[in-house]
PQR file with spaces between the fields and no chain letter, atoms N, CA, C, O and H, PARSE charges and radii, in Angstrom:
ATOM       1  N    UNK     1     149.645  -26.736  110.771 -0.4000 1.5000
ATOM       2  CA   UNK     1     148.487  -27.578  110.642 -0.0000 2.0000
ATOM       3  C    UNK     1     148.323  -28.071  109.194  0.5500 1.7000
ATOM       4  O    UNK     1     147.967  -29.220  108.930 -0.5500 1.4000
ATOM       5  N    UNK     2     148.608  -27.128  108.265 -0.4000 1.5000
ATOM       6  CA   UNK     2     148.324  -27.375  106.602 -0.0000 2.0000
ATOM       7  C    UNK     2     149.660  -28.635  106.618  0.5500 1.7000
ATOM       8  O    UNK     2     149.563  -29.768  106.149 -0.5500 1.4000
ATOM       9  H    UNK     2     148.897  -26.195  108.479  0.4000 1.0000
ATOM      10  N    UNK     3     150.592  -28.173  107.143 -0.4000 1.5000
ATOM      11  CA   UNK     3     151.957  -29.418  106.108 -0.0000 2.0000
ATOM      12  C    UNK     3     151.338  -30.232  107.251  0.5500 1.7000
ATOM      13  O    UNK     3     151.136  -31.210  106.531 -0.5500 1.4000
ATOM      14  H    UNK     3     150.670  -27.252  107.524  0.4000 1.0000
ATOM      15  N    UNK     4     150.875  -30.628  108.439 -0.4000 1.5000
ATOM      16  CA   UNK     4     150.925  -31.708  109.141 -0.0000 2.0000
ATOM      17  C    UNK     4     149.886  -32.486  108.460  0.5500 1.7000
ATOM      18  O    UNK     4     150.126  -33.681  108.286 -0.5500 1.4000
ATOM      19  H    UNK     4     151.039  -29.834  109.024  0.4000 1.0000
ATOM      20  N    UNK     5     148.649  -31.955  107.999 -0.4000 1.5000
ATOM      21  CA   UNK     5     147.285  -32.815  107.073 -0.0000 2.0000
ATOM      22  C    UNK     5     148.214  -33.237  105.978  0.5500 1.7000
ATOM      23  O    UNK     5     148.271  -34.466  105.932 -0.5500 1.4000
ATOM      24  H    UNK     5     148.454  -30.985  108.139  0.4000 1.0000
ATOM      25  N    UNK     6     149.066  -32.567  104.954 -0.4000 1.5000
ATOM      26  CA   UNK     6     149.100  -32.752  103.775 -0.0000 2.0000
ATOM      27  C    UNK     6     150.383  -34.022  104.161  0.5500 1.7000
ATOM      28  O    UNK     6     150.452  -35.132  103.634 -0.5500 1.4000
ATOM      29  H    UNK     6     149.020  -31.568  104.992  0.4000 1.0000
ATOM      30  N    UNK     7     150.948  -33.679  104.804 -0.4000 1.5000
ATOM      31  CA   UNK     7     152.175  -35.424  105.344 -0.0000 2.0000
ATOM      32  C    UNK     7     151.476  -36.533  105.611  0.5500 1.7000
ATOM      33  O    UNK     7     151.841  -37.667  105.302 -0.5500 1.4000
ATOM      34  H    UNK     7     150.891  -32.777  105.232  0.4000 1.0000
ATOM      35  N    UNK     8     150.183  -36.170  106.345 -0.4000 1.5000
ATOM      36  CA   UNK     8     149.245  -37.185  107.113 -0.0000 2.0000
ATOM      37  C    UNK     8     148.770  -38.138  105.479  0.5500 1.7000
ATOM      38  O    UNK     8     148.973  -39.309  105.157 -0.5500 1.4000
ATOM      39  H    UNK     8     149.887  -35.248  106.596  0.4000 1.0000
ATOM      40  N    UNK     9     148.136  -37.080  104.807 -0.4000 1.5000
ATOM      41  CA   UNK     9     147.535  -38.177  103.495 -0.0000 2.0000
ATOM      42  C    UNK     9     148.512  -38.379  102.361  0.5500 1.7000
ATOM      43  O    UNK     9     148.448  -39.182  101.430 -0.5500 1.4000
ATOM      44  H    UNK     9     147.971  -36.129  105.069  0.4000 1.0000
ATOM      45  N    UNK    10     149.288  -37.616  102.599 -0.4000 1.5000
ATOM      46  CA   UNK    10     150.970  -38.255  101.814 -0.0000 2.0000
ATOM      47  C    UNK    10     151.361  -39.835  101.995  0.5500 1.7000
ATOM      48  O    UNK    10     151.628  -40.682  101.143 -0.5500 1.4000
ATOM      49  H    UNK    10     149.340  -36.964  103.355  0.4000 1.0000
ATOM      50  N    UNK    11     151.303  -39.906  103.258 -0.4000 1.5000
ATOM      51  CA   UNK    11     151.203  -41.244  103.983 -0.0000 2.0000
ATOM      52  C    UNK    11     150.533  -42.490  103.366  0.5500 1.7000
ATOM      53  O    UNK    11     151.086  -43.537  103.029 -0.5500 1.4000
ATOM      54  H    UNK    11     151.086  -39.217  103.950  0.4000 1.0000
ATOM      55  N    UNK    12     148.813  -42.057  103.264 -0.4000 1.5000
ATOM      56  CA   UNK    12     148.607  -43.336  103.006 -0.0000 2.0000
ATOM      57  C    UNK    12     148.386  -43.162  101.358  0.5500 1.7000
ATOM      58  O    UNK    12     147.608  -44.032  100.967 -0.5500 1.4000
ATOM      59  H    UNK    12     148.363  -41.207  103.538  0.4000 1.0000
ATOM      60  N    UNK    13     148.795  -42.383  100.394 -0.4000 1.5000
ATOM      61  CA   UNK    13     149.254  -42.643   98.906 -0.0000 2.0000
ATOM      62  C    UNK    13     148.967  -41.058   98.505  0.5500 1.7000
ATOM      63  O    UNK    13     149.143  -40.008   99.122 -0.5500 1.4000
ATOM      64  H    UNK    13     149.426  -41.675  100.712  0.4000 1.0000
ATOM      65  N    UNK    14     148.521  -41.320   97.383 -0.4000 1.5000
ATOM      66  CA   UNK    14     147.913  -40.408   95.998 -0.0000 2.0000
ATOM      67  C    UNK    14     146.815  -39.362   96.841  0.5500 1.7000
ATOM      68  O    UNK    14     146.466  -39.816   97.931 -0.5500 1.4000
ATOM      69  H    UNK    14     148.377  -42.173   96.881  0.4000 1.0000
ATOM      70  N    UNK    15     146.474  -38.575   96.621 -0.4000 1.5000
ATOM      71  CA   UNK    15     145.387  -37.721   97.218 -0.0000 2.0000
ATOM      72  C    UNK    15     145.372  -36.246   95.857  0.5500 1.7000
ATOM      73  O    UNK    15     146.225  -35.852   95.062 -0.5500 1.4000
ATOM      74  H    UNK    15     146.758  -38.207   95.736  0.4000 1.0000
ATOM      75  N    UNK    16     143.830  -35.774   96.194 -0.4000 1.5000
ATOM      76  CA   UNK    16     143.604  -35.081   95.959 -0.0000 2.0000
ATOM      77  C    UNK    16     143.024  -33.620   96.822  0.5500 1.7000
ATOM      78  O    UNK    16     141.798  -33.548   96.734 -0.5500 1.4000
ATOM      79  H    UNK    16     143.137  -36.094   96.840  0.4000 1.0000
ATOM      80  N    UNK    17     143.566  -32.611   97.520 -0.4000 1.5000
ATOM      81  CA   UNK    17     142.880  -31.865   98.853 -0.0000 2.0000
ATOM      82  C    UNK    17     142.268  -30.274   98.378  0.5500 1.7000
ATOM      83  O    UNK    17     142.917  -29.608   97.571 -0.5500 1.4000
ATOM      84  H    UNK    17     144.562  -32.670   97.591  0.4000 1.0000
ATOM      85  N    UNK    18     141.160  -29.831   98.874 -0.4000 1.5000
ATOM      86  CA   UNK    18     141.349  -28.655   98.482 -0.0000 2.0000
ATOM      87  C    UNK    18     142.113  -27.798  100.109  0.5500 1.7000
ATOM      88  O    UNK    18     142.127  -28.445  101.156 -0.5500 1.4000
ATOM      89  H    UNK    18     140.633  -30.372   99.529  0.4000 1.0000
ATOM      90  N    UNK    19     142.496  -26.813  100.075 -0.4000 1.5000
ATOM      91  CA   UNK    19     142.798  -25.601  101.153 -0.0000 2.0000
ATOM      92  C    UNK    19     142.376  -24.734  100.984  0.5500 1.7000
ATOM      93  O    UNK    19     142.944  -24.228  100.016 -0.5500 1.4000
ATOM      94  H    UNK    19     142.484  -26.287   99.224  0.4000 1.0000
ATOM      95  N    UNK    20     141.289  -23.846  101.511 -0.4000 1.5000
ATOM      96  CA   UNK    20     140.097  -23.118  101.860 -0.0000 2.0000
ATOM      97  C    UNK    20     141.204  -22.103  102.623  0.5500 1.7000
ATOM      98  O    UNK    20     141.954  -22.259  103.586 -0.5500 1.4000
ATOM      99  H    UNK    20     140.828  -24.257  102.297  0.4000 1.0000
ATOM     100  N    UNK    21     140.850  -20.659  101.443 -0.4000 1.5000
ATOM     101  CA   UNK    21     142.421  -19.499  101.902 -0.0000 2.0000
ATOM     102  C    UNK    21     140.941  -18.351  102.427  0.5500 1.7000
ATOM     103  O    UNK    21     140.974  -17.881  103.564 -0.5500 1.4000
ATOM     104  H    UNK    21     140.240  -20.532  100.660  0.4000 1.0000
ATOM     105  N    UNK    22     140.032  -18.092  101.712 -0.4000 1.5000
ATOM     106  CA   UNK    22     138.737  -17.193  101.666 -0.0000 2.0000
ATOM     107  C    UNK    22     139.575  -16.552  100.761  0.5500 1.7000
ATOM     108  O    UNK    22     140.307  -17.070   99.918 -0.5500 1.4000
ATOM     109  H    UNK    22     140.005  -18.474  100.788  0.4000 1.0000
ATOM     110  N    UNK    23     139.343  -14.994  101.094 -0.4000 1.5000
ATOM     111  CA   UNK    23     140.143  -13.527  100.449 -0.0000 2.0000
ATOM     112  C    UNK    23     141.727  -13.723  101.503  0.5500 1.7000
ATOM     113  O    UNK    23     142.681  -13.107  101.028 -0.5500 1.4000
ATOM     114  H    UNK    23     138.748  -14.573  101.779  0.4000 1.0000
ATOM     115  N    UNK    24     141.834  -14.008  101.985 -0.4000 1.5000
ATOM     116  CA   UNK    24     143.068  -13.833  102.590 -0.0000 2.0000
ATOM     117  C    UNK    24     144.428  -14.445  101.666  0.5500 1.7000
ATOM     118  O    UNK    24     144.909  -15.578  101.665 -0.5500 1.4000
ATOM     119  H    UNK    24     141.059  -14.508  102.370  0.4000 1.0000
ATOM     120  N    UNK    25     144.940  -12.864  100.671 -0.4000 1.5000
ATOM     121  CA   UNK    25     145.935  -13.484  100.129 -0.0000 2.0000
ATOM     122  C    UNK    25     147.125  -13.456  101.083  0.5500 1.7000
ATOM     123  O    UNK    25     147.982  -14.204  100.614 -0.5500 1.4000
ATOM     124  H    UNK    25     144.549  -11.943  100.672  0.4000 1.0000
ATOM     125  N    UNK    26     147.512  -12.941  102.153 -0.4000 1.5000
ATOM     126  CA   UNK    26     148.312  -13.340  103.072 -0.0000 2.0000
ATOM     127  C    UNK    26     148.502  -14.644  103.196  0.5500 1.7000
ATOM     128  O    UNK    26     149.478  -15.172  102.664 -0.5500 1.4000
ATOM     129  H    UNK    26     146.816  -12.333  102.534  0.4000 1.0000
ATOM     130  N    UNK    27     147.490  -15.443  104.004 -0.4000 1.5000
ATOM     131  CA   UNK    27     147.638  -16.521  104.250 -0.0000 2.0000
ATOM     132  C    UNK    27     147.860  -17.603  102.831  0.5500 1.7000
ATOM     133  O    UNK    27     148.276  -18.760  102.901 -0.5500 1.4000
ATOM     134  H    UNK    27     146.697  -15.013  104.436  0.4000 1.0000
ATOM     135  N    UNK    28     147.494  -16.930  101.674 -0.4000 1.5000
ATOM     136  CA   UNK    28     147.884  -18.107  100.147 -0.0000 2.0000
ATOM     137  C    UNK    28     149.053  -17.538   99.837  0.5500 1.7000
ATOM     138  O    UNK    28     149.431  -17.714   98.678 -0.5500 1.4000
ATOM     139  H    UNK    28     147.156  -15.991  101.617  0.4000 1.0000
ATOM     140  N    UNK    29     149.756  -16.882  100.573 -0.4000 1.5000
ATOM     141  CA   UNK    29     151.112  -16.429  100.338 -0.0000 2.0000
ATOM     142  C    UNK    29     152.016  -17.616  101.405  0.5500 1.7000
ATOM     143  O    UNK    29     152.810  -18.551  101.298 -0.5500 1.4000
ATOM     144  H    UNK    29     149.450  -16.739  101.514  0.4000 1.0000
ATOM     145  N    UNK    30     151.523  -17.100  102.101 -0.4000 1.5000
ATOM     146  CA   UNK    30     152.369  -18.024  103.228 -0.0000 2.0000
ATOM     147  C    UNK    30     151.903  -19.472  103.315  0.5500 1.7000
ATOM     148  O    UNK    30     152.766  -20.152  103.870 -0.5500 1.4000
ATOM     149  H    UNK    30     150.878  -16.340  102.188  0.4000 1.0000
ATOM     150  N    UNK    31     150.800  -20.192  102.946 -0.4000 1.5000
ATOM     151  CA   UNK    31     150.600  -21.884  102.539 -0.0000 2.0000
ATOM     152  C    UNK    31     152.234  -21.595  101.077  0.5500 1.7000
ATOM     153  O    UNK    31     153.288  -22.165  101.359 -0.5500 1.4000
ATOM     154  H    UNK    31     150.099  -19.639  102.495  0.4000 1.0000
ATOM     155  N    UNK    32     152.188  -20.759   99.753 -0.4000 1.5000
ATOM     156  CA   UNK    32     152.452  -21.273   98.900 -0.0000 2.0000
ATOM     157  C    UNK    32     154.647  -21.060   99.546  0.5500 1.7000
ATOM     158  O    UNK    32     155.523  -21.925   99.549 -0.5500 1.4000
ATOM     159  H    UNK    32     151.332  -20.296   99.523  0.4000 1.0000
ATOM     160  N    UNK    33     154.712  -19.791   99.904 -0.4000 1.5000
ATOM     161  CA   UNK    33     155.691  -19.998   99.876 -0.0000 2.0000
ATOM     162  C    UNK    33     156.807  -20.746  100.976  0.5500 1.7000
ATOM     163  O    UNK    33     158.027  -20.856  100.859 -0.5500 1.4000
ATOM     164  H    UNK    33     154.001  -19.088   99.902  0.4000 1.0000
ATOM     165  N    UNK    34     156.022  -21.150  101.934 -0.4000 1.5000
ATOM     166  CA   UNK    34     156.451  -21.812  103.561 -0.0000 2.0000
ATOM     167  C    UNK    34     156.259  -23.435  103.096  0.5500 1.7000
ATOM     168  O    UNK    34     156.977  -24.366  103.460 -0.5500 1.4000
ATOM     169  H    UNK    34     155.031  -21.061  102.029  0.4000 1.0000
ATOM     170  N    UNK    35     155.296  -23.494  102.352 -0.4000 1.5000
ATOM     171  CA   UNK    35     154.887  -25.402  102.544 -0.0000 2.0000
ATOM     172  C    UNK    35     154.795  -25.754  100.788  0.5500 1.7000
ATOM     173  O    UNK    35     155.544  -26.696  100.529 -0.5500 1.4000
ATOM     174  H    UNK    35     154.713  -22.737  102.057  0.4000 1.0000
ATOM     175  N    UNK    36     154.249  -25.358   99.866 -0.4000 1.5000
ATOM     176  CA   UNK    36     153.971  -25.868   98.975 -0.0000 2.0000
ATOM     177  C    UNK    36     155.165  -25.480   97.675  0.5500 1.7000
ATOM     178  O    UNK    36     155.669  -26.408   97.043 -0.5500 1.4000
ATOM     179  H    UNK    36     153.640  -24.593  100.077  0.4000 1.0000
ATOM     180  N    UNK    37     155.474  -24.261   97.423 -0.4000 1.5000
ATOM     181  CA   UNK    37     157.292  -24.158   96.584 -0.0000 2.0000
ATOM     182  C    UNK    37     157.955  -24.967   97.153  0.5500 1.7000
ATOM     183  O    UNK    37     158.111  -25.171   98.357 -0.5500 1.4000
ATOM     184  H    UNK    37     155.064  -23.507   97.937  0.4000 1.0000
ATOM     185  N    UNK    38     158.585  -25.713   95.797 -0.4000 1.5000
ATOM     186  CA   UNK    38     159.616  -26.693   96.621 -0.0000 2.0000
ATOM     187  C    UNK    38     159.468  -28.103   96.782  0.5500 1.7000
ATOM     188  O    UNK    38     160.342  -28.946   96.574 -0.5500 1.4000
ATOM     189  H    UNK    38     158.459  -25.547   94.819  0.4000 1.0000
ATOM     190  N    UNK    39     158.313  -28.295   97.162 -0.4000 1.5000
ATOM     191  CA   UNK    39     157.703  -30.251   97.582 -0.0000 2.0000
ATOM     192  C    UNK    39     157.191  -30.416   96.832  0.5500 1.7000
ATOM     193  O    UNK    39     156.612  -29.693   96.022 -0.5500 1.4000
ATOM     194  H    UNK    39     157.604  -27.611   97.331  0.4000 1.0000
ATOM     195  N    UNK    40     157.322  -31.578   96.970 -0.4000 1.5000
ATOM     196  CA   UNK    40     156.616  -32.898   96.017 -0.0000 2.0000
ATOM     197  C    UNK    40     155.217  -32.531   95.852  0.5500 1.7000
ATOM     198  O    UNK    40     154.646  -33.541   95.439 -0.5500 1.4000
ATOM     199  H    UNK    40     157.793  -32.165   97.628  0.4000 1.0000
ATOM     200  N    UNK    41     154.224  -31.378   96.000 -0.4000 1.5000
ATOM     201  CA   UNK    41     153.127  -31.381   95.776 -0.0000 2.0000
ATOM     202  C    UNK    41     152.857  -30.656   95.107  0.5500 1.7000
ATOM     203  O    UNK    41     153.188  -29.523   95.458 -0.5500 1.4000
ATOM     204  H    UNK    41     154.687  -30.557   96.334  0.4000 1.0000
ATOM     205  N    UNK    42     152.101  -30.770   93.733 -0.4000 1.5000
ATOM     206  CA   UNK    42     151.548  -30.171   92.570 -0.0000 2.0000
ATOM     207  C    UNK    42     150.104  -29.341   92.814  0.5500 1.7000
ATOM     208  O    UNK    42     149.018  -29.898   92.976 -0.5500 1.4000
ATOM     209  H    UNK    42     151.833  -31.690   93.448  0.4000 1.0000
ATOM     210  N    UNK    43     150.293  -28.117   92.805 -0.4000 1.5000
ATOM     211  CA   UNK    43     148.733  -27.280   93.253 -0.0000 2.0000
ATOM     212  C    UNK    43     148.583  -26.059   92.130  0.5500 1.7000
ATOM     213  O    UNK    43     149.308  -25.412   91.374 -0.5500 1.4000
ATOM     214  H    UNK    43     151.175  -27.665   92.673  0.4000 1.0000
ATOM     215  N    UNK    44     147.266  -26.154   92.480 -0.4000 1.5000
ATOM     216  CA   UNK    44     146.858  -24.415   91.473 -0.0000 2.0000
ATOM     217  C    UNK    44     146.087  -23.944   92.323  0.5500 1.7000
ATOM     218  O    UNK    44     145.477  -24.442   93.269 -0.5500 1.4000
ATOM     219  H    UNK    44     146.677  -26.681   93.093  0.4000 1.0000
ATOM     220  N    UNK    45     146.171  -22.855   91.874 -0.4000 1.5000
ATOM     221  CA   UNK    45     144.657  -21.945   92.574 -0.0000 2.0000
ATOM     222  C    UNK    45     143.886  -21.375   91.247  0.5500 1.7000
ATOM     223  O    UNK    45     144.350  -20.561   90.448 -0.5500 1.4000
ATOM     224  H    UNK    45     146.667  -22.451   91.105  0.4000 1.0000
ATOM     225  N    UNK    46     142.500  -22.045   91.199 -0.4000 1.5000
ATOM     226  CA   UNK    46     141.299  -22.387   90.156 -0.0000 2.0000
ATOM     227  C    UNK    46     141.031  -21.057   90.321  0.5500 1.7000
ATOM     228  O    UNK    46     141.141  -20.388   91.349 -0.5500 1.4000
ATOM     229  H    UNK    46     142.123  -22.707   91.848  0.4000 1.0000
ATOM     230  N    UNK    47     140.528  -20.591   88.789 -0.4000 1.5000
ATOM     231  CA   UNK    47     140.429  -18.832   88.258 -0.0000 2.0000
ATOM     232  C    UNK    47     138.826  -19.087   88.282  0.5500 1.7000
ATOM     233  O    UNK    47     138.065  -18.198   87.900 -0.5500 1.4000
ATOM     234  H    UNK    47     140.439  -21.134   87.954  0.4000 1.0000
ATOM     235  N    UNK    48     138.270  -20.533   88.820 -0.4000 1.5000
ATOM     236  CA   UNK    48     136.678  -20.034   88.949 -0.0000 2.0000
ATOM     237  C    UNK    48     136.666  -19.753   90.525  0.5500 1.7000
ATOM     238  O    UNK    48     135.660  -19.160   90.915 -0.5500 1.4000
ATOM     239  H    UNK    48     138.888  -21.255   89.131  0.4000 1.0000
ATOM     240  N    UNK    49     137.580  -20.067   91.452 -0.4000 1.5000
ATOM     241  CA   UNK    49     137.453  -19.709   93.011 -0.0000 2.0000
ATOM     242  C    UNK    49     139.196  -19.204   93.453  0.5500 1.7000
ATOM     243  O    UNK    49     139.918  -20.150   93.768 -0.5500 1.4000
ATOM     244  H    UNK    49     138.397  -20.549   91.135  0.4000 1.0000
ATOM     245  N    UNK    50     139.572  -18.386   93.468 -0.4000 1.5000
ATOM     246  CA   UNK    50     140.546  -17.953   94.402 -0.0000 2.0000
ATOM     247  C    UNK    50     140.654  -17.661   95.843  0.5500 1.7000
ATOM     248  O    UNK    50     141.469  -16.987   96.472 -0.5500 1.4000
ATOM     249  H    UNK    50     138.985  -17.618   93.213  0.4000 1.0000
ATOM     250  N    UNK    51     139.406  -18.483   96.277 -0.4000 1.5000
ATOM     251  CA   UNK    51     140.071  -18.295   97.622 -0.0000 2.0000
ATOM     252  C    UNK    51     140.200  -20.067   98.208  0.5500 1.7000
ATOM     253  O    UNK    51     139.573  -20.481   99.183 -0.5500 1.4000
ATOM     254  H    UNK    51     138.743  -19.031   95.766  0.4000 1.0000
ATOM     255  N    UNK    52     140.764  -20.578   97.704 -0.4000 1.5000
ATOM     256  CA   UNK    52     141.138  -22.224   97.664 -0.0000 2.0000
ATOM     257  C    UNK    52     142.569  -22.498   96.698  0.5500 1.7000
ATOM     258  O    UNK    52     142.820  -21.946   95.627 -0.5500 1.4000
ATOM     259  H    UNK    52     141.273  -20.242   96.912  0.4000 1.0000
ATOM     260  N    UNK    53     143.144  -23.192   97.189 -0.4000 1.5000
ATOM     261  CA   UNK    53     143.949  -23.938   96.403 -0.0000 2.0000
ATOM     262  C    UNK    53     143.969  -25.328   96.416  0.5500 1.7000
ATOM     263  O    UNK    53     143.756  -26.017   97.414 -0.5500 1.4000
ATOM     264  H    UNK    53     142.940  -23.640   98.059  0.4000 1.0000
ATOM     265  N    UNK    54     144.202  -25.699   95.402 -0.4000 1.5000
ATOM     266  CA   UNK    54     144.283  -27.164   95.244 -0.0000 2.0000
ATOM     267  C    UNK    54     145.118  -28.243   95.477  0.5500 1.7000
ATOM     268  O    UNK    54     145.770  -28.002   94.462 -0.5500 1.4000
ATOM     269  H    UNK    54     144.374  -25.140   94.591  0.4000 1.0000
ATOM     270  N    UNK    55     145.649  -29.189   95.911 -0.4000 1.5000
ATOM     271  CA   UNK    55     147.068  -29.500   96.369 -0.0000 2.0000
ATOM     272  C    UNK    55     146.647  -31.180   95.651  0.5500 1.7000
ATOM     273  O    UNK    55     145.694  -31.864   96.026 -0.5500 1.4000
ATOM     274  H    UNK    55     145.119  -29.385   96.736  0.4000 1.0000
ATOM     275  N    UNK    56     147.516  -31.512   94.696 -0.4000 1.5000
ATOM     276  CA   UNK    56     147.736  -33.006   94.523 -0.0000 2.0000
ATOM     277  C    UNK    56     149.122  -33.638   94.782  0.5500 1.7000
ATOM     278  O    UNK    56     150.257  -33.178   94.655 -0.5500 1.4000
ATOM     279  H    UNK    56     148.290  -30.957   94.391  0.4000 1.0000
ATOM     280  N    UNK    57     148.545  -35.150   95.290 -0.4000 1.5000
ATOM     281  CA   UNK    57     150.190  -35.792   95.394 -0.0000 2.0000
ATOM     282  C    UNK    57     149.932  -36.880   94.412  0.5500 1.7000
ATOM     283  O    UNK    57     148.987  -37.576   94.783 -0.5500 1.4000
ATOM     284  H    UNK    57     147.623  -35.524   95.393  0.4000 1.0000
ATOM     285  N    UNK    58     150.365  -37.194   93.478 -0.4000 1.5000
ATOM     286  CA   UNK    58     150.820  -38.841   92.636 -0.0000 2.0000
ATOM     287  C    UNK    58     151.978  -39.782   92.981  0.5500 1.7000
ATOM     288  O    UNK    58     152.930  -39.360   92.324 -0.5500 1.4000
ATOM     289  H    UNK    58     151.133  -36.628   93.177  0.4000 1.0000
ATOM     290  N    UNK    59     152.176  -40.328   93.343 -0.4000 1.5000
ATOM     291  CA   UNK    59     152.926  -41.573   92.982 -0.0000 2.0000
ATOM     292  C    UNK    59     153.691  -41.998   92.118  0.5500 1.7000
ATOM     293  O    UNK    59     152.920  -42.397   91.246 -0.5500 1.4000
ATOM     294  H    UNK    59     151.403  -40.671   93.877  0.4000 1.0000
ATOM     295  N    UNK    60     154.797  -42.194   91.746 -0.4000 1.5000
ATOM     296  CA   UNK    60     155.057  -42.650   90.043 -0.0000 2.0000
ATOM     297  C    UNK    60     155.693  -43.512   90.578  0.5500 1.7000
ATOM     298  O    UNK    60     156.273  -44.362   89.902 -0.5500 1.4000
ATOM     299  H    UNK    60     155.423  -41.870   92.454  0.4000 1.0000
């Protein structure tokens, strides 16, 4: 569901998304190392909320 949204607004350009993990570092294990290492998409996870990550795409 996460890589099918993040292809979906890949699509129509540039985006900025958050992904809502809660406490579940399982699941920010498995978004970072299944979909986000690796691709074209630049993310952090913000030291004022860890249970979100951030996902950007640019254009160049």
């Amino acid at each position: 569901m996460v890589k099918l949204k993040l292809d979906q607004e890949k699509e129509k350009g540039q985006f900025s998304l958050t992904i809502i993990t809660g406490n579940s570092s399982v699941l920010q294990k498995l978004i970072l190392n299944k979909i986000l290492e690796g691709s074209e998409f630049k993310y952090y996870i913000p030291s004022w909320n860890l249970g979100q990550i951030i996902v950007d795409y640019v254009e160049l």
